[in-house]
Residue frames as a rotation matrix with the C-alpha (Angstrom) as fourth column:
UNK 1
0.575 0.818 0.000 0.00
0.818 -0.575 0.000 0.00
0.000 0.000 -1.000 0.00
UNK 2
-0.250 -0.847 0.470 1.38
0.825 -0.441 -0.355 3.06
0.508 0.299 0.808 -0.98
UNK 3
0.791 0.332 0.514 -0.73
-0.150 -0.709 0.689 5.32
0.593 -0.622 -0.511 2.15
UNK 4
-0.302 -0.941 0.153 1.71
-0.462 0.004 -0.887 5.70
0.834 -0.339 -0.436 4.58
UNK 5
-0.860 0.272 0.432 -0.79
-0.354 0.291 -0.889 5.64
-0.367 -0.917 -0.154 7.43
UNK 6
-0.720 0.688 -0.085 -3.32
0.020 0.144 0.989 3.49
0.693 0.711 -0.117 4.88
UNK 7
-0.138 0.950 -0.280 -6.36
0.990 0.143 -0.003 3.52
0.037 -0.278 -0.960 7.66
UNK 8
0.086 0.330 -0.940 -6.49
0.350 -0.894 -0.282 7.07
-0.933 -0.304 -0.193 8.89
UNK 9
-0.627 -0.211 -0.750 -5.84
-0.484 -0.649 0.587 8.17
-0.611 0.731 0.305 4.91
UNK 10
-0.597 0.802 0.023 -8.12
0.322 0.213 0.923 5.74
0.735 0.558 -0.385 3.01
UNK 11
0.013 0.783 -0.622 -10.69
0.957 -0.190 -0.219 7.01
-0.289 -0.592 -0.752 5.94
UNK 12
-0.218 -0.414 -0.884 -9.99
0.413 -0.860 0.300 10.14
-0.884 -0.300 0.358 5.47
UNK 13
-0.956 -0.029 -0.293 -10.47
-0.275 -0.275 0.921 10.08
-0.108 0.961 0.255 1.67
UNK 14
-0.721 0.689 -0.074 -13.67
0.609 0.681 0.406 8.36
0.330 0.248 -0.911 2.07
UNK 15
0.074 0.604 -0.794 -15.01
0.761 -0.549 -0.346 10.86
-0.645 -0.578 -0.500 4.40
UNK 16
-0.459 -0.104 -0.882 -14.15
-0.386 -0.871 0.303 13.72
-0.800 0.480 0.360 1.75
UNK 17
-0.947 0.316 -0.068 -15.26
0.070 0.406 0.911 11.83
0.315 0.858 -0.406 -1.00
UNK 18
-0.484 0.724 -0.492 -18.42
0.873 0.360 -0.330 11.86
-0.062 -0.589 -0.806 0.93
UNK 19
0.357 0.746 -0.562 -19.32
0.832 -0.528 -0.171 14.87
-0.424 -0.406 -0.809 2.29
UNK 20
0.030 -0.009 -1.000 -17.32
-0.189 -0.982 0.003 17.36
-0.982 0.188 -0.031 -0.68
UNK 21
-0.507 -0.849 -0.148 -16.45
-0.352 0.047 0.935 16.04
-0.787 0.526 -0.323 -3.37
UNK 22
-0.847 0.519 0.114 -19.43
0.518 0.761 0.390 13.48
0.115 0.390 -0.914 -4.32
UNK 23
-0.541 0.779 -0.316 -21.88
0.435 -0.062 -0.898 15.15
-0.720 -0.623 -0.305 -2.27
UNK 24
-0.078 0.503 -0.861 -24.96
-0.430 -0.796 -0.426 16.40
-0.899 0.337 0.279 -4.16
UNK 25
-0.139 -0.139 -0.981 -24.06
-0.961 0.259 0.099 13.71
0.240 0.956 -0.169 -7.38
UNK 26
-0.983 -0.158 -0.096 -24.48
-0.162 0.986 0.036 10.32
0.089 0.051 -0.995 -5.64
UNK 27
-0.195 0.980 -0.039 -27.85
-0.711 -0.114 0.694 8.84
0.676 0.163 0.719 -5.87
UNK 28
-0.251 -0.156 -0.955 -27.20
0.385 0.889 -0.246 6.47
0.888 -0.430 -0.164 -2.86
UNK 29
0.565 0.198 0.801 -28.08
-0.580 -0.595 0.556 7.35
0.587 -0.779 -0.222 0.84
UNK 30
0.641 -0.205 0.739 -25.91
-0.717 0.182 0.673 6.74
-0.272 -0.962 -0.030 3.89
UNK 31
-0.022 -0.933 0.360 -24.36
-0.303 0.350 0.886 3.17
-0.953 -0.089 -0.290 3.28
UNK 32
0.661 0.031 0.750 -24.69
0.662 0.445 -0.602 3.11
-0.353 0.895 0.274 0.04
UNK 33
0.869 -0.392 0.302 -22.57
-0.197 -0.834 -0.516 6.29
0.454 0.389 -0.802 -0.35
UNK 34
0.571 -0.646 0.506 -20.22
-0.751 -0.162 0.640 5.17
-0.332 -0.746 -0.578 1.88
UNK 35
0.337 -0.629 0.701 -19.50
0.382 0.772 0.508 1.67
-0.860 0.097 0.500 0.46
UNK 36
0.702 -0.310 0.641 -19.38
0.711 0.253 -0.656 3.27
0.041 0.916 0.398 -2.77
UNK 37
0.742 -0.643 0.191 -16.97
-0.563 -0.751 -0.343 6.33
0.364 0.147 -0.920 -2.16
UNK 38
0.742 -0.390 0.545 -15.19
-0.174 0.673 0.719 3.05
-0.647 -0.629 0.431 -0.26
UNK 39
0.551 0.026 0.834 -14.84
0.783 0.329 -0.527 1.58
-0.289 0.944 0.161 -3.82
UNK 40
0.507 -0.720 0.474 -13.22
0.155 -0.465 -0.872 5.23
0.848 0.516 -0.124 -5.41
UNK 41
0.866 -0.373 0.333 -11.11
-0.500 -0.663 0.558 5.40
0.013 -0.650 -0.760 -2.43
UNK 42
0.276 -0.484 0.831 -9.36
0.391 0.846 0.363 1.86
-0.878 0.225 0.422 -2.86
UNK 43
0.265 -0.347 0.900 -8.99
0.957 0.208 -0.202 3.04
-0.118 0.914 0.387 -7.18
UNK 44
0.874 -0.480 0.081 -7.56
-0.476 -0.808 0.347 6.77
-0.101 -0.342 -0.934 -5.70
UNK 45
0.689 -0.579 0.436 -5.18
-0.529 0.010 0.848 4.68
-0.495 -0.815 -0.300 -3.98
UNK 46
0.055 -0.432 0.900 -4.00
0.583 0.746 0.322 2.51
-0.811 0.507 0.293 -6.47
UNK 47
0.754 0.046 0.656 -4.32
0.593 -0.478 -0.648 5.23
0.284 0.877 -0.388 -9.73
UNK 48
-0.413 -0.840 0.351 -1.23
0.783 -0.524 -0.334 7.62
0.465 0.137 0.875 -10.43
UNK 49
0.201 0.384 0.901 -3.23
0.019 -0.921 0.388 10.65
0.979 -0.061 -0.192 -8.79
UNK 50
0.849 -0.007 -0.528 -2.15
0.469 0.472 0.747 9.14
0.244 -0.882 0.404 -5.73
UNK 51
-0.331 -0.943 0.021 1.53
0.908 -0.324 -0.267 11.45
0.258 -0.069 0.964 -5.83
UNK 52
-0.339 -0.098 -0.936 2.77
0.444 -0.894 -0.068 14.65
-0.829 -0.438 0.346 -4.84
UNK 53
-0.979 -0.111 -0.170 1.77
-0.025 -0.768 0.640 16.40
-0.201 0.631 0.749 -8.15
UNK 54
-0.621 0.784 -0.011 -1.82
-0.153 -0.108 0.982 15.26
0.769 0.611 0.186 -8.16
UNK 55
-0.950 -0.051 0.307 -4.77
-0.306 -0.026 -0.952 14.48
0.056 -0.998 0.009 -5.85
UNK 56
-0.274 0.951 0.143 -8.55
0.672 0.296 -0.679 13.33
-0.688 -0.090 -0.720 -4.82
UNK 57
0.224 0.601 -0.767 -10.13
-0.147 -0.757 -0.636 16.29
-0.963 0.255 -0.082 -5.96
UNK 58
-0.268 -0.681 -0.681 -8.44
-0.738 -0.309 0.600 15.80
-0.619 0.663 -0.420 -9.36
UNK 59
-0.979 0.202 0.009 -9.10
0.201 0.964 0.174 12.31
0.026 0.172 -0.985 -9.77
UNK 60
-0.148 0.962 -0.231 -13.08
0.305 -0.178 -0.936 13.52
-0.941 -0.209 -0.267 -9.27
UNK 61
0.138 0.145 -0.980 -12.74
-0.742 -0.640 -0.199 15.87
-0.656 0.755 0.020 -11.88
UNK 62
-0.598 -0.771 -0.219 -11.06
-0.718 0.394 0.573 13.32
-0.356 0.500 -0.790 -14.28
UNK 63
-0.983 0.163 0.082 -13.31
0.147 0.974 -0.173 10.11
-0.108 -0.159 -0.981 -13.44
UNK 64
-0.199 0.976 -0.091 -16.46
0.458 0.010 -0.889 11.50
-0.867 -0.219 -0.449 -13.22
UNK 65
-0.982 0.133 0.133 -18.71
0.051 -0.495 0.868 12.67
0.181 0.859 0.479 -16.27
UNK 66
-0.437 0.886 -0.157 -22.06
-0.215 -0.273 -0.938 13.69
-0.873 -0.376 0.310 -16.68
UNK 67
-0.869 -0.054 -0.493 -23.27
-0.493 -0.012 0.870 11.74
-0.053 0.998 -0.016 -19.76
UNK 68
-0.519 0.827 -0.216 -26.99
-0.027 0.237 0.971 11.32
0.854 0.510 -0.101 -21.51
UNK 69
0.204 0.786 0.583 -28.10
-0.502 -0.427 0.752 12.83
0.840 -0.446 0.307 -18.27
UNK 70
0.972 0.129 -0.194 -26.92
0.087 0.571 0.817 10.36
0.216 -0.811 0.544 -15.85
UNK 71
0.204 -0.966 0.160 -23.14
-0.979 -0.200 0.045 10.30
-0.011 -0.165 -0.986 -13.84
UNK 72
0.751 -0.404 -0.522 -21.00
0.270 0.910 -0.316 7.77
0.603 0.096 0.792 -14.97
UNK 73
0.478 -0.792 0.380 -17.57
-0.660 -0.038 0.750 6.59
-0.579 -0.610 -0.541 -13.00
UNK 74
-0.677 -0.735 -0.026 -14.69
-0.458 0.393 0.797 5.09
-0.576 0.552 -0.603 -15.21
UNK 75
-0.722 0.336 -0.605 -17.42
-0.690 -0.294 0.661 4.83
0.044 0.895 0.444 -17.69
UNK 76
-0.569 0.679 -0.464 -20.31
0.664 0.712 0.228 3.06
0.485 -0.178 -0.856 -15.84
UNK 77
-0.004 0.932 0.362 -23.81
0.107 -0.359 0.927 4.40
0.994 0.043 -0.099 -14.80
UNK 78
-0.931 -0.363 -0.047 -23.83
0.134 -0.219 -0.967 5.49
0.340 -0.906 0.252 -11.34
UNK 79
0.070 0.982 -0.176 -27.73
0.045 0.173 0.984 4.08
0.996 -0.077 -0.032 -10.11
């Protein structure tokens, strides 16, 4: 794992991913948002945005799209 302190950072992303980043675009309530911001926290952590020159917020921008009306993630519906 390439967190140093991988609980208190993959928490840590999960909770942003939550309550700025996502918020307001997921169509999931409570633990459904949670398992799924779980899910882009684990493919943060593992994706090149994971260094000193990039970051979460980035990776949002990047990954996410608004297409034929619905948000997709790495090019899947988001229901």
């Amino acid at each position: 794992m390439r967190f140093e302190n991988y609980a208190d950072t993959y928490y840590y992303s999960v909770f942003v991913l939550g309550r700025d980043l996502l918020k307001g675009i997921l169509p999931y309530e409570d633990d459904l948002a949670y398992e799924f911001c779980k899910k882009v926290a684990v493919d943060f952590e593992e994706s090149n945005y994971n260094d000193s020159s990039k970051g979460l917020e980035e990776y949002v921008k990047d990954k996410f799209y608004l297409k034929n009306g619905k948000i997709t993630w790495k090019g899947e519906d988001i229901e």
